[in-house]
C-alpha positions as a printed NumPy array, in Angstrom:
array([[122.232, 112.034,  97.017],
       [118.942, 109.859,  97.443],
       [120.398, 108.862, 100.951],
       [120.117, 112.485, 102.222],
       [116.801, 112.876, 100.355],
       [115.467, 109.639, 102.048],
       [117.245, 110.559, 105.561],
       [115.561, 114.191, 104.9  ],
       [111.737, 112.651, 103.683],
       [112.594, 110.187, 107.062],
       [113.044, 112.975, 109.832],
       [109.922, 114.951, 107.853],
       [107.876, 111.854, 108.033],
       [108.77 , 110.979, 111.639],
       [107.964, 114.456, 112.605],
       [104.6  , 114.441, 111.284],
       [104.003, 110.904, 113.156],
       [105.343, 112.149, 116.634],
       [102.371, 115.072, 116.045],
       [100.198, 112.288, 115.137],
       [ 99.499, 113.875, 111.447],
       [ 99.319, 110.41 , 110.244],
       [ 98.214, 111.335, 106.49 ],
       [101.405, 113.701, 106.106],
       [103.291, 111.185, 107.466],
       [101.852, 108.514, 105.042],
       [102.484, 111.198, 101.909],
       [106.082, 111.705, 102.711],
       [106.756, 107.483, 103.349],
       [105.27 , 107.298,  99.817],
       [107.483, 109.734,  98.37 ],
       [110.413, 108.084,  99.923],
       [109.557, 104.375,  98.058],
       [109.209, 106.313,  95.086],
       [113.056, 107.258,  95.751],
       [113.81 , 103.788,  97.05 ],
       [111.504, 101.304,  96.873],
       [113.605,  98.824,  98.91 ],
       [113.391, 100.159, 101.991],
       [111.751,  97.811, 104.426],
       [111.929, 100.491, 107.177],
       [109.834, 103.305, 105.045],
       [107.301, 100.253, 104.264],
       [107.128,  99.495, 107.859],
       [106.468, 102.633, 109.462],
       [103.544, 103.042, 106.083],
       [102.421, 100.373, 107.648],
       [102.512, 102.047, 111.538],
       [100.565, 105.217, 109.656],
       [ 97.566, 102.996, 108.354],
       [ 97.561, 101.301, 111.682],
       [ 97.358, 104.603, 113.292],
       [ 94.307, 106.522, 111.379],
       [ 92.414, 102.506, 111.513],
       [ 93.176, 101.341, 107.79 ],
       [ 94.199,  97.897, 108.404],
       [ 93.259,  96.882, 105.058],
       [ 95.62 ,  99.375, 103.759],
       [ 98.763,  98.61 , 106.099],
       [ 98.102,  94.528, 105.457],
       [ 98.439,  95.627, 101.706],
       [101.974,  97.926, 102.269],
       [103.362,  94.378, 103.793],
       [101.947,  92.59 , 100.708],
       [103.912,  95.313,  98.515],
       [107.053,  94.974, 100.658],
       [107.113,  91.539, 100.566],
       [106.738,  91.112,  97.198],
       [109.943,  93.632,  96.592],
       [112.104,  92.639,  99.564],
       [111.768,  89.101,  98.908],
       [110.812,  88.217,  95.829],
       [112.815,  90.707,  94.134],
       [115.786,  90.63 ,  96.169],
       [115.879,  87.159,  97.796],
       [115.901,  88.96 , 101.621],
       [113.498,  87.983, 104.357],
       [111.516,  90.3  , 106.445],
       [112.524,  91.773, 109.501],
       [110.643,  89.947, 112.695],
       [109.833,  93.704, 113.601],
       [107.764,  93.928, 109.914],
       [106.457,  90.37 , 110.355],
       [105.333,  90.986, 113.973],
       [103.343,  94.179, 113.101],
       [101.787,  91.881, 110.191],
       [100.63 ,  89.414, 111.963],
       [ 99.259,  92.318, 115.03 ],
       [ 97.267,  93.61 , 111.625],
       [ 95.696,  90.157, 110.992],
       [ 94.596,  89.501, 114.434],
       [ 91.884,  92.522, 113.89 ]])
């Protein structure tokens, strides 16, 4: 069941992104970690939305969050992908 919900709060969130409603978007992502909060794809495009509407601070702090779960809780490393868009954020 939280697969569908996530796959569901997914297509809803990408929706609102391709129509560049960026704080809808950001609301749904953030419902979906509540669901799963070890998804390093839902913290990654969080961290596209902040980009998007200029909160860098913000998005450098969703990679903070999802590094702390993804690898300190569960031992994994961070996609390049997530680690690329990082580094892009601390470049500004």
């Amino acid at each position: 069941l939280n697969r569908q919900i996530l796959a569901a709060i997914q297509k809803l969130s990408d929706a609102f992104f391709k129509f560049e409603d960026y704080i809808n978007s950001i609301d749904c992502l953030q419902l979906g970690l509540e669901v799963n909060n070890q998804s390093e794809q839902l913290y990654r495009k969080l961290m596209e939305c902040h980009i998007a509407i200029g909160n860098h601070a913000e998005a450098g702090q969703v990679y903070q969050q999802a590094s702390k779960i993804i690898e300190g809780d569960l031992g994994l490393s961070l996609s390049s992908q997530t680690q690329a868009l990082y580094q892009t954020i601390q470049a500004r």
